[in-house]
C-alpha positions as semicolon CSV with decimal commas, in nm:
position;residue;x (nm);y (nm);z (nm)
1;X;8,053;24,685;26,437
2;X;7,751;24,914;26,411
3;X;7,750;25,212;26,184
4;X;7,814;25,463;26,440
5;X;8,097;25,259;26,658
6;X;8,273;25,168;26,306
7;X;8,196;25,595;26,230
8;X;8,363;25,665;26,618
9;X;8,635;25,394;26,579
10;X;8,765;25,557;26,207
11;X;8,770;25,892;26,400
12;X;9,012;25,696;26,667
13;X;9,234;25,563;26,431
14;X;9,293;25,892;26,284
15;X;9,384;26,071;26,610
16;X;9,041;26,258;26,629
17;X;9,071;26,357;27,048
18;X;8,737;26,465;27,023
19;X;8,576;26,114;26,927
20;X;8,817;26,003;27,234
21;X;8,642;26,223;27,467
22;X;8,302;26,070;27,310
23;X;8,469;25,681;27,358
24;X;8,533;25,787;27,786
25;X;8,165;25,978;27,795
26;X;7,998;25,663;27,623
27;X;8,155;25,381;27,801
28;X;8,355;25,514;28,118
29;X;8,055;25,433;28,358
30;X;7,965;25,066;28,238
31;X;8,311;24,972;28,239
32;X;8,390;25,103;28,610
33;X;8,100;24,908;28,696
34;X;8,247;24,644;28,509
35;X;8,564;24,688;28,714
36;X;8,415;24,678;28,981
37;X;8,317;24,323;28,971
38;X;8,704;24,242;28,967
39;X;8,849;24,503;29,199
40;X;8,789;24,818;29,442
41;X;8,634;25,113;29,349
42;X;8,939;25,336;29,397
43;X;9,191;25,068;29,189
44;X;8,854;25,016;28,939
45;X;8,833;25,372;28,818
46;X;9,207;25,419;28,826
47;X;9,264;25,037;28,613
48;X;8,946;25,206;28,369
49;X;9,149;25,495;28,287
50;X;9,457;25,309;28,228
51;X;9,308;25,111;27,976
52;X;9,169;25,415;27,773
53;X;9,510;25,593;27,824
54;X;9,629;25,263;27,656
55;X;9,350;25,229;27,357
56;X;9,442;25,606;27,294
57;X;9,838;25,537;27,296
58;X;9,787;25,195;27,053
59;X;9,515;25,314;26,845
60;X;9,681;25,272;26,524
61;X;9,778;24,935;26,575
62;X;9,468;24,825;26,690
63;X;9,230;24,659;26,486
64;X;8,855;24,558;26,582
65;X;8,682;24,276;26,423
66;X;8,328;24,234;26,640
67;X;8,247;24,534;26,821
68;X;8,390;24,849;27,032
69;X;8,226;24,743;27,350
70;X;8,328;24,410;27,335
71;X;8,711;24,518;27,296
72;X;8,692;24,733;27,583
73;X;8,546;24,573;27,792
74;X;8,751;24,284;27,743
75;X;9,061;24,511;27,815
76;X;8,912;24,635;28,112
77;X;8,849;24,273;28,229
78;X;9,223;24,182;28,127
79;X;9,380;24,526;28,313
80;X;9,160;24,381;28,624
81;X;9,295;23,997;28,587
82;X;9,659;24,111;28,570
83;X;9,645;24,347;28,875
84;X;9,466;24,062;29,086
85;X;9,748;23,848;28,983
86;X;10,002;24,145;29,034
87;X;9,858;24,178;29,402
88;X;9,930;23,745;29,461
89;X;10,309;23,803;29,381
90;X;10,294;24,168;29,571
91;X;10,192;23,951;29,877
92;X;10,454;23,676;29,863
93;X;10,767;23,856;29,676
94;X;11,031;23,953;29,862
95;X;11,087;24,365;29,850
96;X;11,503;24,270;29,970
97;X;11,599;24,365;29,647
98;X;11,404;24,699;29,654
99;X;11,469;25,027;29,824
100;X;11,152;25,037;30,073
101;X;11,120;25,401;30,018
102;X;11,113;25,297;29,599
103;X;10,784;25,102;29,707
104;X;10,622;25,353;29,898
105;X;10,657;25,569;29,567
106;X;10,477;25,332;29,392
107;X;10,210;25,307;29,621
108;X;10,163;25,656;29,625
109;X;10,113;25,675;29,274
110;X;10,376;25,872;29,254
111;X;10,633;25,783;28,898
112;X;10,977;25,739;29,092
113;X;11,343;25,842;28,916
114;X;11,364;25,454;28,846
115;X;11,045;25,402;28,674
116;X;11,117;25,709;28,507
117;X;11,438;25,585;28,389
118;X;11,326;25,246;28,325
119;X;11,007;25,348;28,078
120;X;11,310;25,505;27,893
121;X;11,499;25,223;27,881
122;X;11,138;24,999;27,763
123;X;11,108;25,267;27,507
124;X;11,459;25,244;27,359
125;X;11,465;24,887;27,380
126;X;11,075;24,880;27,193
127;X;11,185;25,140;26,916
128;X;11,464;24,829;26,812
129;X;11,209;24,600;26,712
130;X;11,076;24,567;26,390
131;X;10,779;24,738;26,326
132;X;10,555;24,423;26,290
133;X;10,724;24,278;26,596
134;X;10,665;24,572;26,823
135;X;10,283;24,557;26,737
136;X;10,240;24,222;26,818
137;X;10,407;24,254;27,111
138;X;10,236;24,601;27,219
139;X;9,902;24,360;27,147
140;X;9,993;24,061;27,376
141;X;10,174;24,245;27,682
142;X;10,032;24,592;27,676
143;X;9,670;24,495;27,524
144;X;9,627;24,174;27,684
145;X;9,497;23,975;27,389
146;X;9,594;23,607;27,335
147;X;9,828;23,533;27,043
148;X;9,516;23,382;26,858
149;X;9,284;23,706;26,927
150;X;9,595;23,881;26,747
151;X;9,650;23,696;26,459
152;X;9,294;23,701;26,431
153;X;9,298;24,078;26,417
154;X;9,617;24,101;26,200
155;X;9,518;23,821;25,975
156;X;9,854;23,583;26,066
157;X;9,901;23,270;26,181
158;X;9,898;23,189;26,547
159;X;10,238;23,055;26,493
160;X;10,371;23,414;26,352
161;X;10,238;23,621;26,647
162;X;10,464;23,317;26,819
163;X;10,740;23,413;26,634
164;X;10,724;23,780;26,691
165;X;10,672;23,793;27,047
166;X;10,993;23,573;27,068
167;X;11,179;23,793;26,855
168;X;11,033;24,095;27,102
169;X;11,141;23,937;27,433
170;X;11,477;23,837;27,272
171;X;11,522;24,179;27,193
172;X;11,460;24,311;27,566
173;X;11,624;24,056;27,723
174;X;11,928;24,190;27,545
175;X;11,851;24,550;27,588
176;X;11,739;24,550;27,936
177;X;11,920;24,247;28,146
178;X;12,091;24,491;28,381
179;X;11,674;24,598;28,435
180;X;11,481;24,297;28,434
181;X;11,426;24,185;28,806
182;X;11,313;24,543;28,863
183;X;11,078;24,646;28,520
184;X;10,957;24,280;28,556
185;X;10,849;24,380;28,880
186;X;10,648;24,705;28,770
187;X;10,530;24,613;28,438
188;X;10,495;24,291;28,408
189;X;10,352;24,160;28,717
190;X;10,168;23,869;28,671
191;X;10,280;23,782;28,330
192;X;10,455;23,565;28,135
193;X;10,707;23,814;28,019
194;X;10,982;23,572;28,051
């Protein structure tokens, strides 16, 4: 990283809001252009924000290796490949097993009672894993990096990231089975949660 990213970045890591607000002023515009690329303009800025909402949320667990810019924007580009995949199932799942008026609450933006209830339940189920478990997984499903760009970042094996995202979705499988069909729905569209 240059001097003044790796100056900006330290500032991150130690919860410095002000260095955020110079992060979003530096790089907000090139990566809703970026976004752009993949997506609407409306969904671009929104998917943008998300991801610095995310960096902001995560930024003690994350670790940069080559450069700022090159971790954002690769987020960006990951937030933008997930919600075009998100949009495929959208189009062919069947809403049956959701309340219609549920859906138009998502669509409105809008956090429903269920999501609500069901970040709660994510939370609760997140705060039983081990600490070194929950990064990894916060890294691979929240993140968007590949198991080798995180052991690459936490100095691991491949096979160790592996290991704790199984332990992770073991975990939530057990915590949140009555929840799945739905929170696999709103979070993890598109993935490979299961």
């Amino acid at each position: 990283m240059t001097d003044l990213s790796n100056h900006l970045y330290s500032k991150l890591k130690a919860g410095n809001k002000y260095a955020f607000q110079e992060l979003f002023e530096e790089y907000y515009t090139s990566l809703y252009f970026y976004a752009c690329k993949f997506v609407d303009d409306d969904l671009a800025r929104d998917l943008v924000h998300d991801v610095f909402m995310i960096f902001w949320q995560n930024k003690e667990h994350i670790t940069i290796k080559s450069s700022l810019s090159a971790y954002l924007f690769r987020m960006v580009r990951n937030k933008c490949l997930q919600e075009i995949e998100s949009q495929k199932v959208k189009d062919t799942y069947s809403t049956e097993s959701l309340n219609l008026d549920e859906l138009a609450y998502y669509n409105d933006g809008i956090k429903s009672i269920i999501e609500i209830e069901l970040e709660e339940k994510l939370k609760e189920a997140m705060d039983k894993m081990p600490d070194g478990c929950r990064q990894v997984f916060v890294m691979s499903r929240f993140n968007g990096l590949k198991n080798k760009e995180i052991a690459e970042q936490l100095g691991v094996s491949v096979k160790a990231v592996e290991k704790q995202i199984t332990k992770a979705l073991k975990i939530l499988k057990l915590e949140l089975k009555e929840y799945l069909p739905l929170l696999m729905y709103i979070y993890f569209k598109g993935s490979d949660f299961l």
